[in-house]
TORDRENGU-257117 format. One record per residue: x, y, z of N, C-alpha, C, O, CB in turn. Coordinates in nm, 4 decimals. Glycine has a CB too. Layout:
BEGIN
NUTOR       n.xx       n.yy       n.zz      ca.xx      ca.yy      ca.zz       c.xx       c.yy       c.zz       o.xx       o.yy       o.zz      cb.xx      cb.yy      cb.zz
NUTOR          X          Y          Z          X          Y          Z          X          Y          Z          X          Y          Z          X          Y          Z
...
This chain:
BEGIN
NUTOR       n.xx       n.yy       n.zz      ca.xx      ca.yy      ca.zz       c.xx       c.yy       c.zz       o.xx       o.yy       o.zz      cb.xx      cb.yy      cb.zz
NUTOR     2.8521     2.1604    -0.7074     2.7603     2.0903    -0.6211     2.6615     2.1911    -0.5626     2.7178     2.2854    -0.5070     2.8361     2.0145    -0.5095
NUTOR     2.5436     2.1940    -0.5614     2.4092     2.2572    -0.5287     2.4395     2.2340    -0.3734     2.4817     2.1284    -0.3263     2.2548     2.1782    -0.6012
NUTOR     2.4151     2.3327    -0.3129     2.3575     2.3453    -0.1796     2.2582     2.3256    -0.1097     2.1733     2.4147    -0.1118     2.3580     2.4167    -0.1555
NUTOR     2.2353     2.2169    -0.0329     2.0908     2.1867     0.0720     2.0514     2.2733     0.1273     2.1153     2.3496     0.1998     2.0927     2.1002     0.1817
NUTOR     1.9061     2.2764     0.0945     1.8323     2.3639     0.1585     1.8422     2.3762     0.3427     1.8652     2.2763     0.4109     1.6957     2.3239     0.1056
NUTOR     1.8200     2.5194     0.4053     1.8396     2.4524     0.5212     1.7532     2.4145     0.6023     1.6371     2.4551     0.6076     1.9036     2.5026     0.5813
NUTOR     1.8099     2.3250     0.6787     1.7237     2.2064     0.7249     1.6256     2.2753     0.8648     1.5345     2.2090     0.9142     1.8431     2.0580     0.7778
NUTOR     1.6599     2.4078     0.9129     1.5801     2.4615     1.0134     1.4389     2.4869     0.9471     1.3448     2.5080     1.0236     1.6469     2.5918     1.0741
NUTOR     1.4225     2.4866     0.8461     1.2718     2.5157     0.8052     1.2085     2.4143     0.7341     1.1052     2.4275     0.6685     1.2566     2.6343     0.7206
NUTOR     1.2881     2.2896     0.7524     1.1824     2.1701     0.7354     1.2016     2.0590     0.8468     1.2666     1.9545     0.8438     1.2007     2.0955     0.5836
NUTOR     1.0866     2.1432     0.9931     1.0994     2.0560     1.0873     0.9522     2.0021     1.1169     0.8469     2.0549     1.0813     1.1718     2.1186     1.2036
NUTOR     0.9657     1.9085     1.1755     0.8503     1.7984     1.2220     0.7267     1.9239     1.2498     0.7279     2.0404     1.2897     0.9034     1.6829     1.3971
NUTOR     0.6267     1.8287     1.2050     0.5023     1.9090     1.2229     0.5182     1.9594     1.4159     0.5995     1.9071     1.4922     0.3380     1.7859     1.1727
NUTOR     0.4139     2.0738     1.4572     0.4646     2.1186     1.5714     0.3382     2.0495     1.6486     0.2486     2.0504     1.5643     0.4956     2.2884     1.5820
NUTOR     0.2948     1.9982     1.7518     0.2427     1.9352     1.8487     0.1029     2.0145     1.8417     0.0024     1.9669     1.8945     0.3310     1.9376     1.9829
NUTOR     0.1014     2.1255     1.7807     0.0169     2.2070     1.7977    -0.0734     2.1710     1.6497    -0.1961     2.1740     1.6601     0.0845     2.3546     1.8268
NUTOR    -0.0253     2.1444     1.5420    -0.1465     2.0829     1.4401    -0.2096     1.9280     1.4979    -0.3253     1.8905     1.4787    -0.0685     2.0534     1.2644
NUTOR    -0.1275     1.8683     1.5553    -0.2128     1.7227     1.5649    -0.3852     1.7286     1.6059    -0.4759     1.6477     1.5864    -0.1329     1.6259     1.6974
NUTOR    -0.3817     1.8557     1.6672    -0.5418     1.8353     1.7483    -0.6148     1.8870     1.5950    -0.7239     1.8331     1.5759    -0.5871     1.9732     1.9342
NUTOR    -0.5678     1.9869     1.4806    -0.5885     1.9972     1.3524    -0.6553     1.8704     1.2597    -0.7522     1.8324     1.1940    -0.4638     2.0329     1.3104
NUTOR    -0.5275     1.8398     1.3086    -0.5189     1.7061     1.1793    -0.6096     1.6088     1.2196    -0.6732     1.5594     1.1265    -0.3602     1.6165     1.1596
NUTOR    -0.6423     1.5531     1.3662    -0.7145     1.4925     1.4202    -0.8755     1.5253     1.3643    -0.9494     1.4577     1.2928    -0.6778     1.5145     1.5518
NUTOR    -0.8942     1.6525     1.4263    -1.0298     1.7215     1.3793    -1.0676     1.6953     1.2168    -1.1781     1.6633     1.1729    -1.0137     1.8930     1.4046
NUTOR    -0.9658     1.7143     1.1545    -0.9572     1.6481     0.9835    -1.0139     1.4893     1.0242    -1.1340     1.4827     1.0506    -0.7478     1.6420     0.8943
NUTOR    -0.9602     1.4037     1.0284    -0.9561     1.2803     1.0452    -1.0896     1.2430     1.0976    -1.1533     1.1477     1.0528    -0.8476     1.2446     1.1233
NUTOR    -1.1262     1.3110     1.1824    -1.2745     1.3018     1.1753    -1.3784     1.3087     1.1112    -1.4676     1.2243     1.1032    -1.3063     1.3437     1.2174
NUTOR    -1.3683     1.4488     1.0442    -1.4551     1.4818     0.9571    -1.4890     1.3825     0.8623    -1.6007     1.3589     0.8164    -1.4174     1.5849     0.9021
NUTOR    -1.3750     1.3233     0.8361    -1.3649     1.2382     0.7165    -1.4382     1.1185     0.7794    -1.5535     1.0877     0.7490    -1.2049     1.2072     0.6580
NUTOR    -1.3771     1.0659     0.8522    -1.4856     0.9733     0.9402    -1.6295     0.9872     0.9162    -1.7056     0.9274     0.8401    -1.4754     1.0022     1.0897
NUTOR    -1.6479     1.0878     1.0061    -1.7757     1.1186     1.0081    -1.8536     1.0918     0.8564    -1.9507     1.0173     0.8423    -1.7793     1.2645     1.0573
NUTOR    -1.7956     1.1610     0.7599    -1.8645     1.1683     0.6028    -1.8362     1.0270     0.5244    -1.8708     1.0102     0.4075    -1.7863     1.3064     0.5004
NUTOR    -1.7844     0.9502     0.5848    -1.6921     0.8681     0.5473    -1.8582     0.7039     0.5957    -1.8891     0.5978     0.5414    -1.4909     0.8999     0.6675
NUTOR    -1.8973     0.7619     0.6882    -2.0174     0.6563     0.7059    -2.1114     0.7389     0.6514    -2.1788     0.6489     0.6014    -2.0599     0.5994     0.8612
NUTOR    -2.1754     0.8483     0.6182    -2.3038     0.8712     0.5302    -2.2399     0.8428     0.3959    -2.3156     0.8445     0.2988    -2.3788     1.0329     0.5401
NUTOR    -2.1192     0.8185     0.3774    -2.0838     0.7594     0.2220    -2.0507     0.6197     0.2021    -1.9772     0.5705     0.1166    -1.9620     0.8272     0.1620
NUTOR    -2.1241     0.5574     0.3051    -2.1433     0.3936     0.2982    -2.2306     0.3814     0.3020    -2.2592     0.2747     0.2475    -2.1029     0.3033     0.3742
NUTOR    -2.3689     0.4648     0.3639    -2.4987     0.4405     0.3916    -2.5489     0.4911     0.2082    -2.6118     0.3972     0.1594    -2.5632     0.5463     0.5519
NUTOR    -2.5374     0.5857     0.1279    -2.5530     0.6379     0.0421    -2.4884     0.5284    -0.0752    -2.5574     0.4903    -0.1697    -2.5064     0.7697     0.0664
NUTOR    -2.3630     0.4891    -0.0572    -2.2941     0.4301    -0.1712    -2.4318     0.2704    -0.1721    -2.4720     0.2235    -0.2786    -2.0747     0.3912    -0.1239
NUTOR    -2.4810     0.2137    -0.0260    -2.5261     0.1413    -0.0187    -2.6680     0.1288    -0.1338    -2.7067     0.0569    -0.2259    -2.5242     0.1432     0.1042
NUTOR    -2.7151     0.2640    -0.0488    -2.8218     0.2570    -0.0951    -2.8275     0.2324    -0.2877    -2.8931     0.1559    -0.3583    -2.8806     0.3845    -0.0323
NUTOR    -2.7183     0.3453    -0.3202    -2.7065     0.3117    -0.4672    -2.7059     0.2154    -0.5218    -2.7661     0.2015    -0.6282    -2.6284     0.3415    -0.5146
NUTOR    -2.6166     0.0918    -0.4473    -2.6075    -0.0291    -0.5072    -2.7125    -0.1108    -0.5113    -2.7304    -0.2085    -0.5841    -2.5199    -0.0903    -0.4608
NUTOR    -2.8033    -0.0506    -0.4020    -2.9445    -0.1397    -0.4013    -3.0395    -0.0513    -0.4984    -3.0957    -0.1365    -0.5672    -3.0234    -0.1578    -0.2264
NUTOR    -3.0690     0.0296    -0.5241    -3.1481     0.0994    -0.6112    -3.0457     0.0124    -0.7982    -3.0973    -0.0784    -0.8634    -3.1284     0.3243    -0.5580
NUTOR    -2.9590     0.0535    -0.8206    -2.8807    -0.0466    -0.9193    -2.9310    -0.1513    -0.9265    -2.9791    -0.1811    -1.0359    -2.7531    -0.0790    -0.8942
NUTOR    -2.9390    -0.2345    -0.8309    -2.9718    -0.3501    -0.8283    -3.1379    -0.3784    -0.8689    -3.1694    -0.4735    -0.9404    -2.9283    -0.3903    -0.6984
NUTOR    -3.2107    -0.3087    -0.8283    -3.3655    -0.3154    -0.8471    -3.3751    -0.2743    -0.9638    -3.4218    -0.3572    -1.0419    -3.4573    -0.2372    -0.7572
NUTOR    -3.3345    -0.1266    -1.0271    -3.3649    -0.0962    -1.1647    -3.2922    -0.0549    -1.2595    -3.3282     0.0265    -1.3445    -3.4377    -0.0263    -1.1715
NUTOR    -3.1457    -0.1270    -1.2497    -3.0716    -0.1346    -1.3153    -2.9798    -0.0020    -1.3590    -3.0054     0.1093    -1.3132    -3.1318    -0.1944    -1.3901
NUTOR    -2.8767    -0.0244    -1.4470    -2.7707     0.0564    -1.4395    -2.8452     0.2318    -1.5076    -2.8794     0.2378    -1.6257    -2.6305    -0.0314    -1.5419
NUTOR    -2.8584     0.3464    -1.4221    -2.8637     0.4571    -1.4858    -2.7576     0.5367    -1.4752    -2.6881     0.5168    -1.3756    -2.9605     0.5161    -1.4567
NUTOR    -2.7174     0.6386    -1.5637    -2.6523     0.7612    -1.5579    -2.6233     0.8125    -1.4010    -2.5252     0.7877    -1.3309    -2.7414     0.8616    -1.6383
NUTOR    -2.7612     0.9055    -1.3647    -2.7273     0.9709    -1.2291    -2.6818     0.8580    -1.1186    -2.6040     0.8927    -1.0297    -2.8640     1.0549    -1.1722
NUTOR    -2.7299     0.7245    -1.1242    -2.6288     0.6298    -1.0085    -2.5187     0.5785    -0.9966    -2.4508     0.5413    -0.9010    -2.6588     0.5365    -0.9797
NUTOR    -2.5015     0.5807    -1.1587    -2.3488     0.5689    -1.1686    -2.2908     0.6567    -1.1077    -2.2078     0.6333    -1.0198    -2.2943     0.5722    -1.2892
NUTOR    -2.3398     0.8185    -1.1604    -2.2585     0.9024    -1.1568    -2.2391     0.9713    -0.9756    -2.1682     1.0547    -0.9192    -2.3100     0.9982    -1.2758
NUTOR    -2.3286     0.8939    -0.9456    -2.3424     0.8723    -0.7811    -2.2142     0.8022    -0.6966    -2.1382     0.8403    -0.6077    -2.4761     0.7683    -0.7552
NUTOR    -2.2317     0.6870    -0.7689    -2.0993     0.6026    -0.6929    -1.9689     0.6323    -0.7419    -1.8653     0.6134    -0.6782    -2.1056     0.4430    -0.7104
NUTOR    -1.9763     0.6755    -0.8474    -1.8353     0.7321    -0.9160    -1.7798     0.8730    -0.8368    -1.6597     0.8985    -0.8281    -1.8676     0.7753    -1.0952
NUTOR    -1.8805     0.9548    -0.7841    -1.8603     1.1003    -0.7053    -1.7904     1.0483    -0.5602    -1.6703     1.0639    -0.5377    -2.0334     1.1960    -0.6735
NUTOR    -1.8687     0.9947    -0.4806    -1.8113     0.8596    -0.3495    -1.6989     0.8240    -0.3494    -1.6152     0.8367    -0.2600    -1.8665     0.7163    -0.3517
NUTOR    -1.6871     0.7641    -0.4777    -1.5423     0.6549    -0.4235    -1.4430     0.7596    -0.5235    -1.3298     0.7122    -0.5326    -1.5442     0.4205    -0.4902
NUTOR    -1.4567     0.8683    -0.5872    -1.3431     0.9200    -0.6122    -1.2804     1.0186    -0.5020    -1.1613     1.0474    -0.4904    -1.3600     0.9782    -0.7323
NUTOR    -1.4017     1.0694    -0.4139    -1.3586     1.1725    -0.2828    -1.3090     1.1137    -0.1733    -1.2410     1.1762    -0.0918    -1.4716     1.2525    -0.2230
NUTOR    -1.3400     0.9820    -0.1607    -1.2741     0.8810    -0.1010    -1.1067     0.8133    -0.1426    -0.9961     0.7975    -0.0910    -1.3752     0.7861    -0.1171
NUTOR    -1.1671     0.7935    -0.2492    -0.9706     0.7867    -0.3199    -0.8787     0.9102    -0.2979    -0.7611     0.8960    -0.2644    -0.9587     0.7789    -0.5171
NUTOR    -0.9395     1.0397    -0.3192    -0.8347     1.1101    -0.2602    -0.7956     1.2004    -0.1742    -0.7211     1.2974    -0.1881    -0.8007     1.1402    -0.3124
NUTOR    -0.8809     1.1396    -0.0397    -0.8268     1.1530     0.0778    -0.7706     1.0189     0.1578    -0.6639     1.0223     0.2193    -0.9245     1.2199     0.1480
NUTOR    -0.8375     0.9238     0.1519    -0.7986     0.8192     0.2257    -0.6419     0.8154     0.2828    -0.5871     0.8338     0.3915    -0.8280     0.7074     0.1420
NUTOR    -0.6007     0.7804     0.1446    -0.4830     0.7515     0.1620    -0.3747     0.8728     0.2397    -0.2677     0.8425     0.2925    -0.4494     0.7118     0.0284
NUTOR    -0.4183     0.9823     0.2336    -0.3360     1.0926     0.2853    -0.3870     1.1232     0.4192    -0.3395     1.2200     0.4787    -0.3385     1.2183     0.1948
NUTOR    -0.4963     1.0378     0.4838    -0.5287     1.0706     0.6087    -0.4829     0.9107     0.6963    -0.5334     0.8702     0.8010    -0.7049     1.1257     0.6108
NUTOR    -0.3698     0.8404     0.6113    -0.3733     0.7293     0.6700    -0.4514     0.6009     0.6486    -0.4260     0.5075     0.7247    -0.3910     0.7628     0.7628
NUTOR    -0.5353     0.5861     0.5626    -0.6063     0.4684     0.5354    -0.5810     0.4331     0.3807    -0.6630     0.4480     0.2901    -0.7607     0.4886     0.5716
NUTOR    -0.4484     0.3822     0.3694    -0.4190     0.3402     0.2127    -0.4846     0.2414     0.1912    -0.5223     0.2398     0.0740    -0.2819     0.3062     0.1684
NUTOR    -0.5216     0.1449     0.2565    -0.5978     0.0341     0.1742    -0.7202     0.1153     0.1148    -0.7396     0.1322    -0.0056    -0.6523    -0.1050     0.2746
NUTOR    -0.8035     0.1654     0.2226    -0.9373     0.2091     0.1736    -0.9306     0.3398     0.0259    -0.9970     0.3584    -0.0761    -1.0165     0.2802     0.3291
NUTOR    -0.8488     0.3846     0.0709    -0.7620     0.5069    -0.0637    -0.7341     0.4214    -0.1577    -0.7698     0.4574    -0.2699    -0.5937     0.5970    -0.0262
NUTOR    -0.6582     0.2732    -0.1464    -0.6609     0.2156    -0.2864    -0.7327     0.1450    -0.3445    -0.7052     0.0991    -0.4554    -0.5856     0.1633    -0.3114
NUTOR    -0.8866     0.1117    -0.2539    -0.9430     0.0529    -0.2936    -1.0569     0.1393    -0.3760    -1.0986     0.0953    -0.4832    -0.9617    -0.0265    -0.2041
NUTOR    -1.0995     0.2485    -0.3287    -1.1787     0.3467    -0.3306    -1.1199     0.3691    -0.4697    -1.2071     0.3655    -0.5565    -1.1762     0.4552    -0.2125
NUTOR    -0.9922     0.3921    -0.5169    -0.9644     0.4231    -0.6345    -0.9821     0.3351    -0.7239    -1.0322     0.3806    -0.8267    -0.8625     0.4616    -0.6420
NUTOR    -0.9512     0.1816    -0.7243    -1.0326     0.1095    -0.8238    -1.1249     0.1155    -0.8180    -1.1563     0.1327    -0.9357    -1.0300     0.0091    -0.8420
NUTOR    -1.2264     0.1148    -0.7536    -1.3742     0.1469    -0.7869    -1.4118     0.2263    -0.8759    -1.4896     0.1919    -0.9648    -1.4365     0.1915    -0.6964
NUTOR    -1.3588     0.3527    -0.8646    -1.3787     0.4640    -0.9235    -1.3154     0.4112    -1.0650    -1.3946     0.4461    -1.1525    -1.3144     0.5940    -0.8454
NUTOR    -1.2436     0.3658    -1.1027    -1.1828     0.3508    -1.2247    -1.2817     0.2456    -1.2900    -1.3125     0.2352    -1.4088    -1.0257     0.3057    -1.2127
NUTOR    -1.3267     0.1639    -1.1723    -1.4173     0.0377    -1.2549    -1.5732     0.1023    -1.2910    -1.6479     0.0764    -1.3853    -1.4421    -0.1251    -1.1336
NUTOR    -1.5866     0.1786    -1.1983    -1.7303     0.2685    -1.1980    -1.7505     0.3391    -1.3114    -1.8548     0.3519    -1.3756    -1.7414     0.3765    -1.0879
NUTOR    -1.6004     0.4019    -1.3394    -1.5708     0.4942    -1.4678    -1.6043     0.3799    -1.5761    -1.6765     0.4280    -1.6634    -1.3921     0.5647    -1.4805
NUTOR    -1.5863     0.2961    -1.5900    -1.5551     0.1771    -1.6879    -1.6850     0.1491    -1.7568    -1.7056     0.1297    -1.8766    -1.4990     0.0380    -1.6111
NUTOR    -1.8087     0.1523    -1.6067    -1.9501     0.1110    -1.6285    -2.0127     0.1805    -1.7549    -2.1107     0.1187    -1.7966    -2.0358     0.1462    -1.5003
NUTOR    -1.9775     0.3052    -1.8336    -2.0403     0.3988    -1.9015    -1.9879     0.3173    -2.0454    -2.0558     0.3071    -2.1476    -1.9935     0.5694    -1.8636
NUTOR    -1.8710     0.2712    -2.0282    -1.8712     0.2146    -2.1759    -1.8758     0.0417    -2.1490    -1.8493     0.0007    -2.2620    -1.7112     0.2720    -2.2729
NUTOR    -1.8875    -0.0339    -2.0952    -1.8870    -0.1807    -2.0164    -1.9766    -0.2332    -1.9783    -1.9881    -0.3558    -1.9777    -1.8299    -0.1943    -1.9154
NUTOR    -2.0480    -0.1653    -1.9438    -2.1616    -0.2001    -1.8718    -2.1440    -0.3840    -1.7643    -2.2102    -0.4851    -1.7408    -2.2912    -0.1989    -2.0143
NUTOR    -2.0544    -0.3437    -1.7440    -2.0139    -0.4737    -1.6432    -2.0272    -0.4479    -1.5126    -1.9307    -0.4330    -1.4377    -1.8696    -0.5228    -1.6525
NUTOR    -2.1765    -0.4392    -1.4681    -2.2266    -0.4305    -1.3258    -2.1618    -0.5544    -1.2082    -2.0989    -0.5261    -1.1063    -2.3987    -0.4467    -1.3414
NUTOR    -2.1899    -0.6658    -1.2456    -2.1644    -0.8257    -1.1430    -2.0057    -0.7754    -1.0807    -1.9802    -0.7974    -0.9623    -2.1476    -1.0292    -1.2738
NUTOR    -1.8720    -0.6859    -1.1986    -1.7364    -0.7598    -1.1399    -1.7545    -0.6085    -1.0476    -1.7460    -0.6211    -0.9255    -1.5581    -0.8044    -1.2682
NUTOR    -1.7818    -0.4519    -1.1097    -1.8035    -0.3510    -1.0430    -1.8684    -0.3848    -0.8910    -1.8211    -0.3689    -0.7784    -1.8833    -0.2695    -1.1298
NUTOR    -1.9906    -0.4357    -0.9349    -2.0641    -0.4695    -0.8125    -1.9288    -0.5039    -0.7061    -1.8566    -0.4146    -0.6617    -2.1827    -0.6123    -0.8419
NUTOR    -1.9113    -0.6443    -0.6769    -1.8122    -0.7193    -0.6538    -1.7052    -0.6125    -0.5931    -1.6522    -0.6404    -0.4856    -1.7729    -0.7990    -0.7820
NUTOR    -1.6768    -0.5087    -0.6498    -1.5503    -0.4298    -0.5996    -1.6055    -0.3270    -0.5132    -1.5516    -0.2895    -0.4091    -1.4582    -0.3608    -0.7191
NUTOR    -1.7694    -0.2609    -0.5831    -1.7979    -0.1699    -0.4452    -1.8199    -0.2221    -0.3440    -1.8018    -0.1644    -0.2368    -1.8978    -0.0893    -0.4419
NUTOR    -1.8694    -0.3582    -0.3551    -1.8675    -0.4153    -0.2232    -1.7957    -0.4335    -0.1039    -1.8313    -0.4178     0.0129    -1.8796    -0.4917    -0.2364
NUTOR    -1.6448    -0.4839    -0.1720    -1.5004    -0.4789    -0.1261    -1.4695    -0.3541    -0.0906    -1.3717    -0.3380    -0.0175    -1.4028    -0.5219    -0.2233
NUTOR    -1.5350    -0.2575    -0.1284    -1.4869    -0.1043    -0.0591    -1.5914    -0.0837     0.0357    -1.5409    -0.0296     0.1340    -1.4794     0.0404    -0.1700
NUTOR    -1.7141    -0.1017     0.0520    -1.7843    -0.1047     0.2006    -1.7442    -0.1930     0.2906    -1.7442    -0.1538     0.4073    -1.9209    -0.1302     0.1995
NUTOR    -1.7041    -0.3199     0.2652    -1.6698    -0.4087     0.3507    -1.5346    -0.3201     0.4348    -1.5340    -0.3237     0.5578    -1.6357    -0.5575     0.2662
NUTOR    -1.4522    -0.2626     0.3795    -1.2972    -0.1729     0.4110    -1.3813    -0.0518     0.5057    -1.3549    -0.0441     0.6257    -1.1911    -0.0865     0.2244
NUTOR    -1.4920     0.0490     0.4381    -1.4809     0.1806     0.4786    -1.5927     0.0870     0.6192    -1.5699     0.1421     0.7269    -1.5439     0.3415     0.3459
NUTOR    -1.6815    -0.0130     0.6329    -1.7105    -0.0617     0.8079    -1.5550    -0.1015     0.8449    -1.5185    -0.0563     0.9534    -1.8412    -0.2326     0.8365
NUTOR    -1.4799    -0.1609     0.7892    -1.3898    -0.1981     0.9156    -1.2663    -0.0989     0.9581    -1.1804    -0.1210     1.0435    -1.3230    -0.3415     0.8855
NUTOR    -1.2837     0.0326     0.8629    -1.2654     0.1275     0.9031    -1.2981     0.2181     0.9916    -1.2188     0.2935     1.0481    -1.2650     0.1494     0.8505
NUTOR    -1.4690     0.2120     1.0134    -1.4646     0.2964     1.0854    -1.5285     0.1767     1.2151    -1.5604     0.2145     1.3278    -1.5416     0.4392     1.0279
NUTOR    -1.5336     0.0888     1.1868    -1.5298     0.0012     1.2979    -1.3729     0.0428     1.3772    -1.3762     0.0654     1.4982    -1.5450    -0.1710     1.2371
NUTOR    -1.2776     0.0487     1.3239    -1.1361     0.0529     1.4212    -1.1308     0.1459     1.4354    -1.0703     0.1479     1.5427    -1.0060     0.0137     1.3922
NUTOR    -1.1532     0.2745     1.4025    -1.1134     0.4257     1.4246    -1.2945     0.4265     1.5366    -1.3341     0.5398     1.5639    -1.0913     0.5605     1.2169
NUTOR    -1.3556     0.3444     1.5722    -1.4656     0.4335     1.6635    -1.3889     0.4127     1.8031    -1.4449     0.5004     1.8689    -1.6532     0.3651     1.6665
NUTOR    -1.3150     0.3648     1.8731    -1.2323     0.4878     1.9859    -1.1820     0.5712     1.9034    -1.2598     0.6646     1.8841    -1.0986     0.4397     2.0905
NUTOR    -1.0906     0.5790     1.8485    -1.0429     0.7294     1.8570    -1.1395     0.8459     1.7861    -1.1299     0.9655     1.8136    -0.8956     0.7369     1.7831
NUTOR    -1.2140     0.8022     1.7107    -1.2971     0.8887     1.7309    -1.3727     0.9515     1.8520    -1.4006     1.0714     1.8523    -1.3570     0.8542     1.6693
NUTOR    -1.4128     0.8493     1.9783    -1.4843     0.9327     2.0438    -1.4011     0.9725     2.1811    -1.4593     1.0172     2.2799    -1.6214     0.8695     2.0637
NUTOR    -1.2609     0.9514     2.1759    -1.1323     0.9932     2.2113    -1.1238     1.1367     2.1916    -1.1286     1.2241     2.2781    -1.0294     0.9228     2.1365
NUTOR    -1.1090     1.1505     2.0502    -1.0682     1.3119     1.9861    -1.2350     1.3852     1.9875    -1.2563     1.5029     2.0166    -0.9835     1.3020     1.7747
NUTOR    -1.2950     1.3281     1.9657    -1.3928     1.4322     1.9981    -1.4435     1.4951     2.0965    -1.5075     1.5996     2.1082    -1.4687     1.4107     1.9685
NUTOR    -1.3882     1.3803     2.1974    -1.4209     1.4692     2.3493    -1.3106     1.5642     2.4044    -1.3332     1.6417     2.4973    -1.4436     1.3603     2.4812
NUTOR    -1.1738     1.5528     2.3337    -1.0912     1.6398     2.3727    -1.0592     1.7645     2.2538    -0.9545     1.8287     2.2625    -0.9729     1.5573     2.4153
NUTOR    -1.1584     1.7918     2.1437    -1.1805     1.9081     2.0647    -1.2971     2.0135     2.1282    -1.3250     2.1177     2.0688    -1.2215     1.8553     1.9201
């Protein structure tokens, strides 16, 4: 029988990263609305002159940096939604199926406002005490 590691060196984070992790959590915030204002704009430029390369490759950059943080900063819906996108976005290059894509980036702005619709106290909570 293998021996457990010991358990004194895997203890609870120390009181002293939370103001860390917080400051993280922001950031992301923070980048987290110029990548709704930007993802927006893409979808409206898409929309006017149709599907190119660099806008794809626009919204595909967005919702994959979004897929993989979300979920590890606490926002799994938006982390799992952010990741289908990205997979459907990926899809656009051989599919060219804008209407159901459309449809899903949408569903991921609708998530990253009511995201940062609920995180604006604690955002301006933690920022006044960093």
């Amino acid at each position: 029988m293998q021996a457990l590691p010991d358990q004194a060196k895997y203890t609870a984070p120390s009181a002293d990263i939370r103001p860390q992790l917080a400051r993280i959590r922001i950031g992301f915030l923070v980048r987290l609305e110029d990548r709704c204002a930007e993802i927006d704009r893409l979808v409206n430029t898409i929309d006017g002159s149709g599907l190119q390369p660099h806008l794809i490759d626009g919204l595909a950059e967005h919702a994959h940096k979004i897929a993989g943080v979300a979920a590890t900063l606490g926002f799994g819906r938006l982390g799992s939604l952010a990741g289908q996108a990205d997979m459907a976005i990926a899809a656009l290059q051989s599919q060219n199926d804008w209407i159901a894509t459309r449809a899903l980036v949408e569903t991921l702005l609708d998530e990253i406002e009511d995201v940062l619709e609920a995180q604006a106290p604690d955002q301006d909570r933690y920022a006044s005490s960093a």
